[in-house]
C-alpha positions as CSV (number, residue, x, y, z in Angstrom):
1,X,6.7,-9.5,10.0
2,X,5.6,-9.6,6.5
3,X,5.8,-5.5,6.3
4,X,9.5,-6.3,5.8
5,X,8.8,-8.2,2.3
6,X,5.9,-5.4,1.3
7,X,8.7,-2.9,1.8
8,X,11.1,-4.2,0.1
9,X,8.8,-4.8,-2.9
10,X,8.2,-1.1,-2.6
11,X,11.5,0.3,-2.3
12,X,12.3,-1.7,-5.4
13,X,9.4,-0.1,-7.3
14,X,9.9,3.3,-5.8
15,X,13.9,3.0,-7.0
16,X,12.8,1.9,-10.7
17,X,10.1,4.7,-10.8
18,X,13.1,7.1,-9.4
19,X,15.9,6.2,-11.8
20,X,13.6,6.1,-15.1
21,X,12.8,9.6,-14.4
22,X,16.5,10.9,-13.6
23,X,15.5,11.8,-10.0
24,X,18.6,12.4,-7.3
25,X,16.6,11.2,-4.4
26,X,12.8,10.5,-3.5
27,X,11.2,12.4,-0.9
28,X,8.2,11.1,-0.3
29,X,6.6,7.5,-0.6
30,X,2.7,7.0,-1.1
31,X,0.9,3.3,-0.8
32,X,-2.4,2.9,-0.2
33,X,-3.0,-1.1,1.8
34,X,-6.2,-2.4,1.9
35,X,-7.2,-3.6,5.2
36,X,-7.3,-6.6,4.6
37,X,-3.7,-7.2,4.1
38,X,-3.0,-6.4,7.8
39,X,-0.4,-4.3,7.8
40,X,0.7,-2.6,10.7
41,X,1.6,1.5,9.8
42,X,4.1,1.3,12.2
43,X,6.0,-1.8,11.1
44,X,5.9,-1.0,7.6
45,X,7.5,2.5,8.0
46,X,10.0,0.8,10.2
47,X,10.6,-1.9,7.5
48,X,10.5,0.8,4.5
49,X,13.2,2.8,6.8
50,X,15.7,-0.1,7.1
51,X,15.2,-1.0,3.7
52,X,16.0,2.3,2.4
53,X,19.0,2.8,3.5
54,X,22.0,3.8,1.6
55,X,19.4,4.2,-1.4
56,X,18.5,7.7,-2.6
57,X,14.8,6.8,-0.9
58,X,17.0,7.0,2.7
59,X,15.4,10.4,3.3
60,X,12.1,9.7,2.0
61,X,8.8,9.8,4.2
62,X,6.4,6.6,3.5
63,X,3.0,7.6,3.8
64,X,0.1,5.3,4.1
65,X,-3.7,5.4,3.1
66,X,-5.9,2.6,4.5
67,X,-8.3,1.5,2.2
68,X,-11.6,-0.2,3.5
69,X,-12.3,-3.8,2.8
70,X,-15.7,-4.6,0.0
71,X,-17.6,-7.8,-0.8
72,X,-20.2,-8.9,-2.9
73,X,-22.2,-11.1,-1.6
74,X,-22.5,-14.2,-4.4
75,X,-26.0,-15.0,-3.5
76,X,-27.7,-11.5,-3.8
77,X,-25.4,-9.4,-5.2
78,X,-24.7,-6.9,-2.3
79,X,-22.1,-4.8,-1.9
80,X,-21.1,-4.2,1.4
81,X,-18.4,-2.9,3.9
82,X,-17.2,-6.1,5.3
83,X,-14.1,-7.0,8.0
84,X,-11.4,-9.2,8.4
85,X,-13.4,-11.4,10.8
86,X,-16.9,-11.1,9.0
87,X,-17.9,-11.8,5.7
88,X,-21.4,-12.3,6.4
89,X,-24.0,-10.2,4.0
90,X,-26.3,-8.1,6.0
91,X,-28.9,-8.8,3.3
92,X,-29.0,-12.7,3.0
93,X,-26.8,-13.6,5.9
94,X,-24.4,-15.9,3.6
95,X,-20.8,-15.6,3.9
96,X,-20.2,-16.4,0.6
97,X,-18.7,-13.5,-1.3
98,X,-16.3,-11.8,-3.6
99,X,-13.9,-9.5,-2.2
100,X,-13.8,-6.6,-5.0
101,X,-11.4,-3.8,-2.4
102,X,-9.1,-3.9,0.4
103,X,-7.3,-6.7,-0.5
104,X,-4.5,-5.0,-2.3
105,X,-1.2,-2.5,-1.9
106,X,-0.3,-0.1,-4.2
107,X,2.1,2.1,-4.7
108,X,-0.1,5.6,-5.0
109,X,2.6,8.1,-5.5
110,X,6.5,8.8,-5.6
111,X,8.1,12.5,-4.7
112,X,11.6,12.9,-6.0
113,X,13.9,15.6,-6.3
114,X,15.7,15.9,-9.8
115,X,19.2,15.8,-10.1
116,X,19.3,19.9,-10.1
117,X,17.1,20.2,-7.3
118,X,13.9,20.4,-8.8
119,X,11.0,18.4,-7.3
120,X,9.2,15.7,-9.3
């Protein structure tokens, strides 16, 4: 399960992002995973969840945003949607390309509540 690593790379980002601005606890937990990467919604909430605890993220929510895989194609320069299982260019037929989205994870947005209760 390789959501468990992603998560804990997260929660150590999230916790960083959380103390330099003097937040009491996050709330909320945006990451946006290209498809490529494979990860599984459920898993990786489950994983951020376990990971979390006893941190000031325990409470938070983890939300994700899939993003949708893009190649260009090498020999025709195409931009296409492509898919895990095809990387073929619908204009040339090649399956030589450049992935250029939905190949990364990032960490889109943290929600904290200040130590005086404000939110962040």
């Amino acid at each position: 399960m390789h959501e468990m690593s992603i998560a804990t790379e997260l929660l150590r980002q999230v916790l960083e992002a959380a103390a330099e601005h003097g937040a009491g606890c996050v709330e909320k937990v945006v990451v946006r995973c290209g498809v490529l990467r494979q990860v599984v919604p459920e898993a990786l909430d489950a994983a951020f969840t376990a990971a979390a605890r006893g941190t000031t993220a325990e409470d938070a929510t983890l939300e994700m945003e899939e993003e949708p895989a893009e190649a260009r194609c090498r020999r025709c320069g195409e931009s296409f949607r492509c898919r895990v299982d095809n990387y073929l260019c619908p204009t040339c037929n090649q399956a030589d390309v450049e992935i250029v989205r939905g190949n990364q994870i990032l960490l889109m947005s943290v929600v904290c509540r200040e130590l005086d209760g404000a939110s962040t």
